[in-house]
SEFIPA-672733 format. One record per residue (C-alpha): residue in one letter; z negated, x negated, y. Coordinates in steps of 0.02 Angstrom, whole numbers, padded with zeros to 5 digits, always signed. Example, Ala and Ser with C-alpha at 12.3 -4.5 7.8 and 13.67 -1.06 7.14 Angstrom:
BEGIN
a-00390-00615-00225s-00357-00684-00053
***
This chain:
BEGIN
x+00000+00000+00000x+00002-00049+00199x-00124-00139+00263x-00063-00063+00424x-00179+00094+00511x-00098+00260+00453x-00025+00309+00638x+00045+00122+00661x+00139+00180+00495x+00183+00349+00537x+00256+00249+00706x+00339+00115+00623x+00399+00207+00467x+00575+00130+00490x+00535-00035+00478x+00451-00121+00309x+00331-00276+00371x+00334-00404+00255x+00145-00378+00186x+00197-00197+00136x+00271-00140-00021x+00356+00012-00066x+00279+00152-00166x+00443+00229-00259x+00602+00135-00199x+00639-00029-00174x+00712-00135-00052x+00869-00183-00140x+00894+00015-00168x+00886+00041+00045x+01029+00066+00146x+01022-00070+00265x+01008-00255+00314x+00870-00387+00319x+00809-00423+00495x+00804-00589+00543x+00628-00694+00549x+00493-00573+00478x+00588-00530+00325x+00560-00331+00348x+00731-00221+00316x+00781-00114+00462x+00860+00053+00359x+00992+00101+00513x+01050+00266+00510x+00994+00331+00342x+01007+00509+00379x+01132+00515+00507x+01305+00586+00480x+01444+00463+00487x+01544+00439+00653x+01705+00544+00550x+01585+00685+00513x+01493+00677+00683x+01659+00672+00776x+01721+00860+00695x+01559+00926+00741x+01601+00894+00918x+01772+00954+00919x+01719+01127+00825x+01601+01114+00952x+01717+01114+01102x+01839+01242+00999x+01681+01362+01029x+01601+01343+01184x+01730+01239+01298x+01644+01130+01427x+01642+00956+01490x+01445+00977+01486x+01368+00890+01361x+01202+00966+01367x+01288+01142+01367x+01404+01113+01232x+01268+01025+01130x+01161+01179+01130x+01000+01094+01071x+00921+00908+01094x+00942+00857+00950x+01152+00891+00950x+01147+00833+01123x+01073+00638+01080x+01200+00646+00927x+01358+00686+01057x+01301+00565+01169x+01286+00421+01038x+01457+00477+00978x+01548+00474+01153x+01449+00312+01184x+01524+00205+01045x+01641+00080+01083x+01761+00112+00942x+01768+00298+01034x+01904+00297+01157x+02001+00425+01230x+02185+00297+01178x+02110+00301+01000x+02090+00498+00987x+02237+00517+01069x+02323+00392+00918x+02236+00492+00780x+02309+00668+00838x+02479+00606+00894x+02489+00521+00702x+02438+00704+00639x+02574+00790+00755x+02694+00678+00696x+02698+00744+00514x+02688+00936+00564x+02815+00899+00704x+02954+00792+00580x+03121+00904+00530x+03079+01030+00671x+03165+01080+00846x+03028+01025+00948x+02993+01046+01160x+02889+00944+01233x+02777+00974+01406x+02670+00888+01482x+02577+00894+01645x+02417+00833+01752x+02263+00922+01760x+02118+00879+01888x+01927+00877+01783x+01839+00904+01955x+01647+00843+01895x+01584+00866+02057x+01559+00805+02230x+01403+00684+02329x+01338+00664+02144x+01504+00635+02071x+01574+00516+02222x+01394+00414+02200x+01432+00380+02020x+01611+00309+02049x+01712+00448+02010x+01877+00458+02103x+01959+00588+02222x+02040+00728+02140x+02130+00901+02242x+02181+00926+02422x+02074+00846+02520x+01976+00731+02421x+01812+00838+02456x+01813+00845+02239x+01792+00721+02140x+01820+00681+01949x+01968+00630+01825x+02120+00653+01781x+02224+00697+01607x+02381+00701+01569x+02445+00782+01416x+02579+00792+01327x+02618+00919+01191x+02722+00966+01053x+02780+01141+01020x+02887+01232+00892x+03045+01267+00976x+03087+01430+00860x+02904+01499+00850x+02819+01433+01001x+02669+01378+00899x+02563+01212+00953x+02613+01082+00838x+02488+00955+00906x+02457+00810+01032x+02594+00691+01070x+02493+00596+01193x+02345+00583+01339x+02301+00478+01468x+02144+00502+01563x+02098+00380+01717x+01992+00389+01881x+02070+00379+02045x+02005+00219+02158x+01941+00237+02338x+02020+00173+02482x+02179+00171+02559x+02338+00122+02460x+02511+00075+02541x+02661+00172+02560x+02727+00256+02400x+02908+00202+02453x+02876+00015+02455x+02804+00022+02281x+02873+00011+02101x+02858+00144+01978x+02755+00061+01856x+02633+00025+02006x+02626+00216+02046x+02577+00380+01964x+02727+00431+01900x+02744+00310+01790x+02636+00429+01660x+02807+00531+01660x+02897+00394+01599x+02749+00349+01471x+02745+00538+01414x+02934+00527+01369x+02923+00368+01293x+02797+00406+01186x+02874+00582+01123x+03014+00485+01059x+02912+00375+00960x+02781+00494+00915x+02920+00616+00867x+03051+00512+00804x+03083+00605+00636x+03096+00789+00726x+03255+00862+00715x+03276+00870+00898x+03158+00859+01058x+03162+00926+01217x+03059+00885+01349x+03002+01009+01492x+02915+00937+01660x+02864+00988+01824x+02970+00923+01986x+02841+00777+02003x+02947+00715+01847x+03114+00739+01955x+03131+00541+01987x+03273+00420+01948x+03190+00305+01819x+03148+00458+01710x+03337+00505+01682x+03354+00329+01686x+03264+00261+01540x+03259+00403+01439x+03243+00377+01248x+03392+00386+01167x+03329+00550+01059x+03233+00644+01175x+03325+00787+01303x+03252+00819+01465x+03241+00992+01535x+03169+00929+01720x+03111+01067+01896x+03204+01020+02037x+03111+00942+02148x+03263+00922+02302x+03441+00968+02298x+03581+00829+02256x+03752+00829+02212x+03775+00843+02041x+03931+00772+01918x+04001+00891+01796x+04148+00907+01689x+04268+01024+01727x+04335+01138+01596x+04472+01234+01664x+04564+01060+01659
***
């Protein structure tokens, strides 16, 4: 038994000091790795879900109550420290999730007639609060502040049903003034997340039948038409008039 007192045990019940033996398992038999110097065994997670199984929990949990709110969406305490562990690991990034469903899309999305949108949405968070802890300007104005996403998804042509994510980029805006949109390159601007979009539906999407892409007028710039992938059609809003090259065929 433990020479320790039993509420230093009940405190400690984690760790395994090395004057303490086990009653009924071993310490071969634990789930876990010997710390370094004393000799004890720290047991980790030993009843915690793994990140696969903790990761569904949160996205049946945004299915049914959706929120960017952790504490809301988490319902209890307990849910709410396991979200925020989840969301906190490194490994979890919003490029990585963003890989996993586009790889799932993929495989519902290959032999179909497939359209494409994508747009921007603002994720206003706030405004004092969210300014103080470095989130950018989002909205007219700039009073708002928070992210922004832009998604890009794939839809059954003939029955209009979701087929999945194609691709999502999330960033924060930075403070301060920025120079003239007119003396800078597209890759250095915005818009470049139209190009990325289209880019990545044609690798994302490559054995679909055919793909269309639909995008608003902020998508109506030369570089889009430009370096369009060879197997993706664009279907783009007007953003000005221009002269426009057709064939003629009365000739």
């Amino acid at each position: 038994m433990c020479s320790l007192a039993p509420l230093l045990r009940l405190s400690y019940s984690h760790i395994l000091p090395s004057d303490c033996a086990t009653d009924s398992v071993g310490q071969l038999l634990i789930r876990g790795r010997v710390a370094n110097g004393w000799g004890g065994i720290w047991t980790g997670a030993v009843r915690r879900p793994p990140p696969g199984k903790r990761g569904a929990i949160l996205h049946a949990a945004l299915v049914a109550r959706p929120c960017s709110c952790v504490r809301r969406l988490a319902g209890t305490r307990a849910r709410e420290i396991q979200f925020t562990r989840f969301l906190r690991n490194g490994s979890v990034t919003a490029t990585e999730m963003a890989t996993h469903a586009a790889e799932r899309t993929a495989v519902r999305a290959a032999g179909r007639d497939v359209v494409v949108i994508q747009d921007t949405s603002e994720l206003a968070l706030g405004g004092r609060r969210a300014k103080a802890n470095g989130y950018g300007p989002v909205g007219k104005g700039g009073a708002l502040r928070g992210l922004l996403l832009h998604a890009v998804l794939a839809v059954d042509a003939g029955t209009g049903g979701v087929l999945g994510l194609v691709d999502a980029k999330v960033w924060n805006r930075k403070g301060g003034k920025v120079t003239d949109r007119r003396s800078r390159e597209t890759p250095h601007k915005e818009s470049q997340r139209w190009l990325d979009g289209t880019m990545r539906a044609g690798e994302v999407l490559a054995a679909a039948a055919q793909i269309t892409s639909v995008s608003d007028r902020e998508s109506d710039i030369y570089e889009h038409f430009a370096r369009r992938p060879s197997n993706v059609h664009l279907i783009v809003r007007a953003c000005q008039n221009r002269q426009i090259e057709t064939d003629d065929v009365d000739r």
